[in-house]
C-alpha positions as CSV (number, residue, x, y, z in Angstrom):
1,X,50.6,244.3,123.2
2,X,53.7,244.9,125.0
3,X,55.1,242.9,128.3
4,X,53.2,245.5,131.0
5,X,50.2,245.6,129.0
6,X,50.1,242.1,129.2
7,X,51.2,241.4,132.7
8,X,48.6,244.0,133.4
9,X,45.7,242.6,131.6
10,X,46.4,238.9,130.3
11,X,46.0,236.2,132.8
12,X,48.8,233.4,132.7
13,X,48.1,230.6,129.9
14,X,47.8,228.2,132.6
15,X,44.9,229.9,134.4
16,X,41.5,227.2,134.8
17,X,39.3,227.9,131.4
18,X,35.5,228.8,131.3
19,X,34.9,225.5,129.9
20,X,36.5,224.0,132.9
21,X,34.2,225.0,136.1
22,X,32.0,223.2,137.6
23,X,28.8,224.1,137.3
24,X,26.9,225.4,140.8
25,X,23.4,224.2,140.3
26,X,23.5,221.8,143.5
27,X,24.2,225.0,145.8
28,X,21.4,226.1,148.3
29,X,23.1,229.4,149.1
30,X,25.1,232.1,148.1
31,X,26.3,232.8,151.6
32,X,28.1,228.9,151.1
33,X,30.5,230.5,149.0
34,X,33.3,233.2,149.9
35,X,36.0,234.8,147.8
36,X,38.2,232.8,149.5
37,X,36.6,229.1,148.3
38,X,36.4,230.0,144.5
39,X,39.5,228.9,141.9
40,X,40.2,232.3,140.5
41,X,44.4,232.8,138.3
42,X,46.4,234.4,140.9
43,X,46.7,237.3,139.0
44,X,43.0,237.9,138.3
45,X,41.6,241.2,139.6
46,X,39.0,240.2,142.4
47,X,35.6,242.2,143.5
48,X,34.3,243.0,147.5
49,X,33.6,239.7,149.3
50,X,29.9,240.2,149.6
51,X,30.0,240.1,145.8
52,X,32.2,237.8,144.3
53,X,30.4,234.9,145.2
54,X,27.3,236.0,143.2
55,X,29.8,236.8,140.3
56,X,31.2,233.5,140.2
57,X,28.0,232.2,140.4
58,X,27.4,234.1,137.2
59,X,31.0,233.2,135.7
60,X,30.6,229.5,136.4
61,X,26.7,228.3,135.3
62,X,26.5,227.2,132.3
63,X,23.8,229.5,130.0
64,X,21.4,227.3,130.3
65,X,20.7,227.2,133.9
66,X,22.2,230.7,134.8
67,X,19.3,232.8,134.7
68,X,17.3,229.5,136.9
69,X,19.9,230.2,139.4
70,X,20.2,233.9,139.9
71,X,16.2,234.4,139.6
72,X,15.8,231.3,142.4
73,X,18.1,233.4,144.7
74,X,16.0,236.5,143.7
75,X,12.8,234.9,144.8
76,X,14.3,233.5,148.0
77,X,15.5,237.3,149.1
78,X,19.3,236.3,148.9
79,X,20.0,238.3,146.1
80,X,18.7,242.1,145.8
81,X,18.4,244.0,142.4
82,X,21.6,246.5,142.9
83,X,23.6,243.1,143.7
84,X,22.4,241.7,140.3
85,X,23.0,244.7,138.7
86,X,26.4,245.2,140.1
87,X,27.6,241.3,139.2
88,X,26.5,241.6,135.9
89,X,28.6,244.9,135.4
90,X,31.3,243.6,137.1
91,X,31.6,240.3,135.7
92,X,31.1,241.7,132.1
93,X,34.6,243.6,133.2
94,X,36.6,240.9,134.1
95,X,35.8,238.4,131.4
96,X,35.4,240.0,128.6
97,X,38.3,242.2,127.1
98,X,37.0,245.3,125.3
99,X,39.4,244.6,121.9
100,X,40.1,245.0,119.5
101,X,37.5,247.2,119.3
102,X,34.9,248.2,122.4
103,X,31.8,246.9,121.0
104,X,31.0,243.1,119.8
105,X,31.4,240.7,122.6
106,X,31.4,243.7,125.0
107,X,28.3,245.0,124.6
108,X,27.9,242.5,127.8
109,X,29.2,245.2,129.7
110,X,27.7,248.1,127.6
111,X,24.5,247.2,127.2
112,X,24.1,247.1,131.6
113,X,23.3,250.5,132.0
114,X,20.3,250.9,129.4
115,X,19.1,247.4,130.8
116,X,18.8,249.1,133.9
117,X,16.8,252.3,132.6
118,X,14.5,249.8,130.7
119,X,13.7,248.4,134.6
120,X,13.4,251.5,135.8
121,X,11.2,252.6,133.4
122,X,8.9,249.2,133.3
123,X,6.1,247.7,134.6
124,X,6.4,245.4,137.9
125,X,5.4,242.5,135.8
126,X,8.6,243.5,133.0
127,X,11.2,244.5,135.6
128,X,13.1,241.4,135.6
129,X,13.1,240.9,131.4
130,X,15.6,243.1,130.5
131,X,18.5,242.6,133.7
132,X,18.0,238.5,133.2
133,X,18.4,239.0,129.0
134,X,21.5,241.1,129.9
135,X,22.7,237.9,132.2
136,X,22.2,235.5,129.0
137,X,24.1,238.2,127.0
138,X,26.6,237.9,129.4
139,X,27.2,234.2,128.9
140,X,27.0,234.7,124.6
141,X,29.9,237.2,125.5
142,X,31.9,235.0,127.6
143,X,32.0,232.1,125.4
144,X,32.8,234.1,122.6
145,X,35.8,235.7,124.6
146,X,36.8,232.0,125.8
147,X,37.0,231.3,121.8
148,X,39.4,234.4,121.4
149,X,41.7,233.5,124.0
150,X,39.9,233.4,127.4
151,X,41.0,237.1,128.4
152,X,40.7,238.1,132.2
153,X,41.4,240.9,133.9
154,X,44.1,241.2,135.9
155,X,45.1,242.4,139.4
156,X,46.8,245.9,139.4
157,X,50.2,246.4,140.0
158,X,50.0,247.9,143.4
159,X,54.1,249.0,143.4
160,X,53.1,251.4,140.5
161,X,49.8,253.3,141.8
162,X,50.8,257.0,141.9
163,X,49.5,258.5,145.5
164,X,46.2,260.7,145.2
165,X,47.9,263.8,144.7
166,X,49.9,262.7,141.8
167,X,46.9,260.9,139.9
168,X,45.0,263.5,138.3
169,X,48.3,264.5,136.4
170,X,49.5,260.6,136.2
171,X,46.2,259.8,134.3
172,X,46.3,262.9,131.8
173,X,50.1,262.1,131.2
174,X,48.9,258.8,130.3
175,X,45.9,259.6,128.2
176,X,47.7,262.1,126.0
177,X,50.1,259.5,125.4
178,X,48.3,256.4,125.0
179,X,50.2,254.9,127.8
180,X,48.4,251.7,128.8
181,X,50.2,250.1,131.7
182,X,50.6,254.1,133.1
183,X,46.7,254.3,133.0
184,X,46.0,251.1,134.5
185,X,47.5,251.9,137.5
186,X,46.6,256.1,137.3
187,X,42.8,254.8,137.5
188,X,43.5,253.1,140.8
189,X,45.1,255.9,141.9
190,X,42.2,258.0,140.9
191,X,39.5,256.0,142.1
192,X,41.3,255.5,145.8
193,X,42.1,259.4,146.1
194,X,39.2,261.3,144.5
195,X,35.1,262.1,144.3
196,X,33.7,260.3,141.5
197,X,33.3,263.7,139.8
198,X,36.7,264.3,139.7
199,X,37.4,260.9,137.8
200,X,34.4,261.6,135.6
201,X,35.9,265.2,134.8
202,X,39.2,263.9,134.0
203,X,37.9,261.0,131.2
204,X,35.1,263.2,129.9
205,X,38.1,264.9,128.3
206,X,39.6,261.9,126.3
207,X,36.5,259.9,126.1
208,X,35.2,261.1,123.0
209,X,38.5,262.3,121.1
210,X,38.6,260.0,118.5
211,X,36.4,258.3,116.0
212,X,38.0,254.8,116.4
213,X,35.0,252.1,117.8
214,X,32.0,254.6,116.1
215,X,31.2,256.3,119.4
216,X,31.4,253.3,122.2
217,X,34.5,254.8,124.3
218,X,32.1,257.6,124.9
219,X,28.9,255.6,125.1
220,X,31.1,253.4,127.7
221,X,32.1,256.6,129.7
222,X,28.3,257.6,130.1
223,X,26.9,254.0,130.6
224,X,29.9,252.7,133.1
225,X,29.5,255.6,135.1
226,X,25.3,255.7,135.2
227,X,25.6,252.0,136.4
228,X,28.0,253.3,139.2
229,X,25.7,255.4,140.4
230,X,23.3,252.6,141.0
231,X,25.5,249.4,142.6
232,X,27.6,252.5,144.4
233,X,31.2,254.6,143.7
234,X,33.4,251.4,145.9
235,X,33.1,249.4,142.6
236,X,34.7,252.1,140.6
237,X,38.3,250.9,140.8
238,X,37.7,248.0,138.1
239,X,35.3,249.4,136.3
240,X,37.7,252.3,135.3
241,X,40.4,250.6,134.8
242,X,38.5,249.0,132.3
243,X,37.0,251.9,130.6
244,X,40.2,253.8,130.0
245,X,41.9,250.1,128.6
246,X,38.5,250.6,126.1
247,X,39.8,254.3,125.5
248,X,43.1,253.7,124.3
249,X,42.2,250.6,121.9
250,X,44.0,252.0,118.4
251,X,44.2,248.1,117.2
252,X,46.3,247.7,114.6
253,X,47.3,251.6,114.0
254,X,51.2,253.3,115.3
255,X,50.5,255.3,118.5
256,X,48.4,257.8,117.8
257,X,50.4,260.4,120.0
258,X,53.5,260.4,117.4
259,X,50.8,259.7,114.4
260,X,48.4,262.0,112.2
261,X,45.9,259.6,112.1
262,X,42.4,259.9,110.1
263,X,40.6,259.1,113.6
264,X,42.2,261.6,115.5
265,X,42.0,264.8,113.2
266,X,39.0,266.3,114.5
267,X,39.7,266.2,117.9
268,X,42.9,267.8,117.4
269,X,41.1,270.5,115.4
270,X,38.1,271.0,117.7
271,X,40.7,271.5,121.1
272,X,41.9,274.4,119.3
273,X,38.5,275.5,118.4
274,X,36.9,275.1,121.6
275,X,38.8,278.8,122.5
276,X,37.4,280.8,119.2
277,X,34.0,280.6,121.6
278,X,32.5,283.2,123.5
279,X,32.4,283.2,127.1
280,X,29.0,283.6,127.4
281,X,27.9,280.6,125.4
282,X,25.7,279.4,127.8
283,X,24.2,282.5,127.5
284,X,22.3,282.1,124.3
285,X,18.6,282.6,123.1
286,X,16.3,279.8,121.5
287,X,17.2,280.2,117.6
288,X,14.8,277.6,115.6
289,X,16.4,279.4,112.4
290,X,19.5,277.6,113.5
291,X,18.5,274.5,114.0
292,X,17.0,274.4,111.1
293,X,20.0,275.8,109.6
294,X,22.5,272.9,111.3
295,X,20.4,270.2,110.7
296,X,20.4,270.6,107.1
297,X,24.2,271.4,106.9
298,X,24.6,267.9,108.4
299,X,23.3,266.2,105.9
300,X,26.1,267.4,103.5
301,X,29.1,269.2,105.1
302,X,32.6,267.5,106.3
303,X,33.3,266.8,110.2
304,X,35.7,270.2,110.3
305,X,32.6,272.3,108.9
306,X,30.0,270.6,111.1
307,X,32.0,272.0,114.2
308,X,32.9,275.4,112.7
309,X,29.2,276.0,111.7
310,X,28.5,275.3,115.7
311,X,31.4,277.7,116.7
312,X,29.7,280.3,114.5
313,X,26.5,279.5,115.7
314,X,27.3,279.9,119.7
315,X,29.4,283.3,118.9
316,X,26.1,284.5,117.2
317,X,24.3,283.6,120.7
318,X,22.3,280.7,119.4
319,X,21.2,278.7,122.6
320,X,22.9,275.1,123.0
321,X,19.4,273.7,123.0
322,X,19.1,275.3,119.6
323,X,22.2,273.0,118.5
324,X,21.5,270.1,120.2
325,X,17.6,270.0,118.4
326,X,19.7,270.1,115.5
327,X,22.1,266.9,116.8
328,X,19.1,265.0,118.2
329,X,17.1,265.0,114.7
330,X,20.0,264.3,112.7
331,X,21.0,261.5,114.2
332,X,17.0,260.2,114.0
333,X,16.9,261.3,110.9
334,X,20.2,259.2,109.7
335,X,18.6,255.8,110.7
336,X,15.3,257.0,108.7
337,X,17.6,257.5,105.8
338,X,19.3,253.8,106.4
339,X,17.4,252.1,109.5
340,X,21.5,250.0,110.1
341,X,24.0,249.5,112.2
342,X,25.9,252.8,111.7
343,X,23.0,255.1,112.2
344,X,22.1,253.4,115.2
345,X,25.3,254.1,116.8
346,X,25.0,257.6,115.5
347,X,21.7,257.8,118.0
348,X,23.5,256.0,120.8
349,X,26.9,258.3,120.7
350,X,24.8,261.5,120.7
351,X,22.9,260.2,123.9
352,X,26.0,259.2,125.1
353,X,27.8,262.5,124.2
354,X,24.7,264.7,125.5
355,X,24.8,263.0,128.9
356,X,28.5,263.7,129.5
357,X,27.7,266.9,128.1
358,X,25.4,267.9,130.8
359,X,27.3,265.8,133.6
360,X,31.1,267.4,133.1
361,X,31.5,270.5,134.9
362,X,34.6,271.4,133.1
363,X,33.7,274.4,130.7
364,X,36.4,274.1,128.2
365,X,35.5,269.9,127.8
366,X,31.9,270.9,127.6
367,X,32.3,273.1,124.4
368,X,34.9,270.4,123.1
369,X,31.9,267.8,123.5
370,X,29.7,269.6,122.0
371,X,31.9,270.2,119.1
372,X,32.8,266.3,118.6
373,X,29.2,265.8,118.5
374,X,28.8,267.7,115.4
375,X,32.2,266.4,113.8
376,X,30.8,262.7,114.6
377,X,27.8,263.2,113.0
378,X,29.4,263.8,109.9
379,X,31.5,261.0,110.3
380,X,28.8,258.6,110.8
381,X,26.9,260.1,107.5
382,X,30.1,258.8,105.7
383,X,30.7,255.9,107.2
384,X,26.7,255.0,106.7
385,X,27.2,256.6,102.6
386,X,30.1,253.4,102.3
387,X,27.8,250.7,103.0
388,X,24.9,251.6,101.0
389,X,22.3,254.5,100.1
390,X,21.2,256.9,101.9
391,X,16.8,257.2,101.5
392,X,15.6,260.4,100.6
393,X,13.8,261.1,103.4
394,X,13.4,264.2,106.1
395,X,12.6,264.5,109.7
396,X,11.6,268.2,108.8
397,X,9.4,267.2,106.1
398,X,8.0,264.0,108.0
399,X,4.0,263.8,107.9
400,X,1.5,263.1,109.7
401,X,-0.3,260.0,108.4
402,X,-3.9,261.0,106.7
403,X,-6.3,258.8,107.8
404,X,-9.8,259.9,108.9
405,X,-10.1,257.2,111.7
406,X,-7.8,258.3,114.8
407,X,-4.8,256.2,114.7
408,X,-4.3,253.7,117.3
409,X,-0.5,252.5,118.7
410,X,-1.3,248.6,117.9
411,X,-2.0,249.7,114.2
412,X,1.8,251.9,114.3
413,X,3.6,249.2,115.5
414,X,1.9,246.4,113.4
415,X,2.7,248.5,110.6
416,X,6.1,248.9,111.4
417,X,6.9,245.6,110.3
418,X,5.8,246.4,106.3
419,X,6.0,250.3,106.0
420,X,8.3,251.8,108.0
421,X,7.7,255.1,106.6
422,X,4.0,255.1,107.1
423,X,4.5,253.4,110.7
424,X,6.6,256.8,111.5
425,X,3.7,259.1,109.7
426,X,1.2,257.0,111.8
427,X,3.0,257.7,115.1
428,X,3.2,261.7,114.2
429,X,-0.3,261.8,113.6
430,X,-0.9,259.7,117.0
431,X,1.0,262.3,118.8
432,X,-0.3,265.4,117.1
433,X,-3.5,264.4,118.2
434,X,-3.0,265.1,121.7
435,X,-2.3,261.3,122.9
436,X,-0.1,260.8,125.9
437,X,3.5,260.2,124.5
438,X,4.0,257.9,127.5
439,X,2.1,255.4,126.1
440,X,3.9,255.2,123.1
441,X,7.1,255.0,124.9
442,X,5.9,252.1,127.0
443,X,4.3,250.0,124.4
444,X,8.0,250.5,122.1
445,X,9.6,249.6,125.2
446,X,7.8,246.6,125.6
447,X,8.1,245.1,122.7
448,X,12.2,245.5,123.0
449,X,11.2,243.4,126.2
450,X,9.5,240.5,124.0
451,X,11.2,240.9,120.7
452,X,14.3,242.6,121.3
453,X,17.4,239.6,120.0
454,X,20.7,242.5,120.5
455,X,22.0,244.1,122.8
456,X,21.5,247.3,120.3
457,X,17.9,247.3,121.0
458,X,18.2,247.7,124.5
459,X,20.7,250.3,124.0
460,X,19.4,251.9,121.4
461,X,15.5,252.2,122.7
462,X,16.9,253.1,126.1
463,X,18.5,255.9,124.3
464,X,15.8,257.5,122.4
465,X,13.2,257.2,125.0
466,X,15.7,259.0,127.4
467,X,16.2,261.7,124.6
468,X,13.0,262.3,123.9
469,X,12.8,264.4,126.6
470,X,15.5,266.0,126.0
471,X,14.7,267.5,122.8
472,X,12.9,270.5,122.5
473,X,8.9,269.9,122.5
474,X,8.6,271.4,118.8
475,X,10.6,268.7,117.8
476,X,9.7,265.9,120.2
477,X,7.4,264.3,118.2
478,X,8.9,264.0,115.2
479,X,11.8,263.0,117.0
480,X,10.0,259.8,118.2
481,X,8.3,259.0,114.7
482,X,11.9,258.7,112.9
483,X,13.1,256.7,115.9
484,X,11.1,253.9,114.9
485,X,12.8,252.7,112.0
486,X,14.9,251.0,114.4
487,X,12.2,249.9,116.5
488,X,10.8,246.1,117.3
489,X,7.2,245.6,115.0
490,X,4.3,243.9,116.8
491,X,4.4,241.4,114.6
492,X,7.7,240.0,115.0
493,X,8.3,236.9,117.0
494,X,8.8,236.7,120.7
495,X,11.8,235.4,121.7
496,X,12.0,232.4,123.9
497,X,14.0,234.0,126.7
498,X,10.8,235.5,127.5
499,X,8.7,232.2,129.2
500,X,12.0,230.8,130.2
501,X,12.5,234.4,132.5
502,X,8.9,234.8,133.5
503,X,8.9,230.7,134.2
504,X,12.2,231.1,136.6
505,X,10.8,234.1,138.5
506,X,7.7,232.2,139.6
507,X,8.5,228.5,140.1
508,X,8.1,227.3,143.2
509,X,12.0,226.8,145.0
């Protein structure tokens, strides 16, 4: 890294390490704290005041008493959801540093957001589970970042923020030419000077240009920017800043600006592409034919004919719902073929992809999204092909199981654990026999609650439970079924962090 990217983002090597605070057990209150009272490097980026005291709180407890302390200032009324939310966001950002590639450790930060929809989405009893396994996530994260140099965040170089009505252009300039110190300070810019749709508009067109971190500068667009939503836009400043540090990551590789690099090929060649497309693309008319006809070119073609088939599809007036049934299933269909780490993320980017998709108001980055989508696809069929075989199975060819009996969801998700297959055959013959799909959603989502050891679960349940509706309904179903190969089985242990979250949320203070 050079000297501004590490005045910028390093803290000095004489800053107070994790290992070295005190531990806040003894407290009574959060309101005995201020910004003001904590030991933070000079140079350390700080949050708003009502907050930073809950953050160190988070920072400075050691793992095994954290989630004791945050849930006893829960119960007492001191500490709300959103605030909890917020400091676990937040503090993900200034501890943990999103290289060299924005996944690992930092899934402390990305997993926030599909903790959050798993609360939403959860029964009174559950709320807590997921937001207190993201705060012992947290503190796996953090230790592992103390271990790799104790990165922190640092302040912004205020004498180099560009005024509002240069930023836009400032953060574009800096994006095309992977310009970290010039972005640092263009997001502050941006975030002081303009709506948070502006900002999202700007990043939606970089965010998912390139192939480097399979999919999580995209997946860190959509989830950073959900969470914002939720603790509210004044935390925006740090939490972009961070994002479009995550963006330009290229560890190890020349700039990619004044490179032809493998990552950044189809992004290059889908730009150019996006202006062979019809004006009226939005226009189109439900085309199963096509979907059909995509899916299976998926399963064989090279990124650059993925997106050219799409191109041809949307001139011939096939609806994008059309091409995004197409999308959906493949991706399921990818971790049926090898239920691993690379389909997964194959599920996750096109959720996270689909979600920009529909949140960008940009016409030209919309068809460019929608074209990356395709090209990553292919890309994650290759880079699942290097690790190991690919099962011959097919979402379109995906039955319903036989039995007589009716088929009940305990029976699915206990068989999960031996048969995958059969568990997915099992849960298309639930659903095709008129069952609420609700339930099955819950029941899967609970079991991520009790058995659920990665922040991928969380992530990656959150993201097909979300999609499921986003698919067409002649597809739903089947949709669901192939999603369980990455599911938690009933039969699986439950973790420990269950009784120790349930046990802090009721004792006594």
């Amino acid at each position: 890294m050079d000297t501004a990217t590490r005045r910028l983002f390093l803290k000095g090597a004489t800053a107070t390490t994790a290992a070295a605070w005190p531990a806040l057990a003894g407290l009574d209150s959060l309101g005995r704290l201020s910004a003001a009272d904590v030991d933070l490097p000079a140079d350390s980026v700080r949050f708003a005041d009502d907050l930073e005291p809950l953050i160190r709180l988070i920072e400075q407890t050691p793992r095994d008493r954290v989630i004791e302390e945050v849930a006893r200032r829960v119960r007492d009324g001191r500490v709300t959801y959103r605030q909890t939310v917020a400091a676990l966001l937040l503090a993900g950002i200034r501890n943990v540093q999103p290289r060299p590639s924005v996944g690992f450790k930092f899934h402390a930060v990305l997993v926030v957001n599909s903790a959050h929809l798993a609360a939403l989405a959860s029964p009174d009893t559950d709320r807590w589970l997921p937001i207190f396994w993201t705060l012992d996530n947290f503190k796996s994260s953090q230790a592992r970042d103390v271990r790799e140099g104790d990165w922190t965040m640092a302040a912004v170089d205020e004498s180099a923020v560009p005024r509002p009505h240069k930023a836009v252009a400032a953060m574009r300039q800096a994006l095309e030419n992977w310009d970290e110190s010039a972005a640092d300070v263009a997001a502050a810019g941006l975030c002081r000077g303009h709506s948070a749709g502006t900002v999202f508009d700007v990043l939606a067109e970089f965010a998912a240009r390139d192939f480097r971190s399979i999919g999580h500068k995209v997946i860190y667009l959509a989830n950073g920017f959900r969470t914002l939503q939720t603790i509210g836009w004044h935390h925006a400043e740090p939490v972009v800043r961070s994002l479009v540090y995550a963006m330009l990551n290229h560890s190890g590789e020349p700039n990619p600006a004044t490179a032809d690099l493998e990552a950044d090929r189809d992004g290059r060649l889908n730009r150019e592409r996006t202006e062979e497309i019809r004006d009226d693309w939005l226009a189109g008319r439900a085309d199963p034919a096509a979907t059909e006809e995509l899916l299976a070119a998926l399963r064989d073609v090279s990124s650059e004919d993925a997106a050219r088939l799409v191109v041809e599809q949307l001139n011939r007036g096939v609806a994008v719902q059309s091409i995004y049934d197409a999308l959906f299933a493949a991706a399921a269909e990818l971790t049926m073929r090898q239920p691993a780490i690379v389909p997964l993320h194959a599920m996750t980017t096109t959720n996270a992809i689909h979600y920009v998709f529909q949140t960008c108001s940009d016409d030209a980055t919309r068809r460019y999204l929608l074209l990356q989508n395709a090209s990553f696809l292919s890309r994650f069929r290759h880079a699942a092909l290097n690790r190991g075989k690919l099962a011959d199975l097919r979402i379109d060819t995906l039955q319903p199981a036989g039995e007589q009996s009716p088929v009940e969801l305990d029976e699915v998700f206990h068989t999960l654990g031996q048969n995958a297959p059969q568990a997915a055959s099992q849960m298309l013959a639930y659903l095709r026999a008129g069952n609420n799909p609700a339930d099955a959603v819950t029941y899967a989502r609970r079991l991520i609650f009790l058995k659920g050891r990665d922040s991928h679960d969380y992530k990656y349940s959150s993201a097909v439970l979300e999609d499921y509706h986003g698919v067409s309904p002649e597809w739903r179903d089947r949709f669901l079924a192939a999603s369980l190969f990455k599911m938690r089985a009933a039969d699986e242990a439950t973790t420990p962090l269950v009784d120790r979250i349930r046990d802090a949320m009721k004792t006594t203070a």
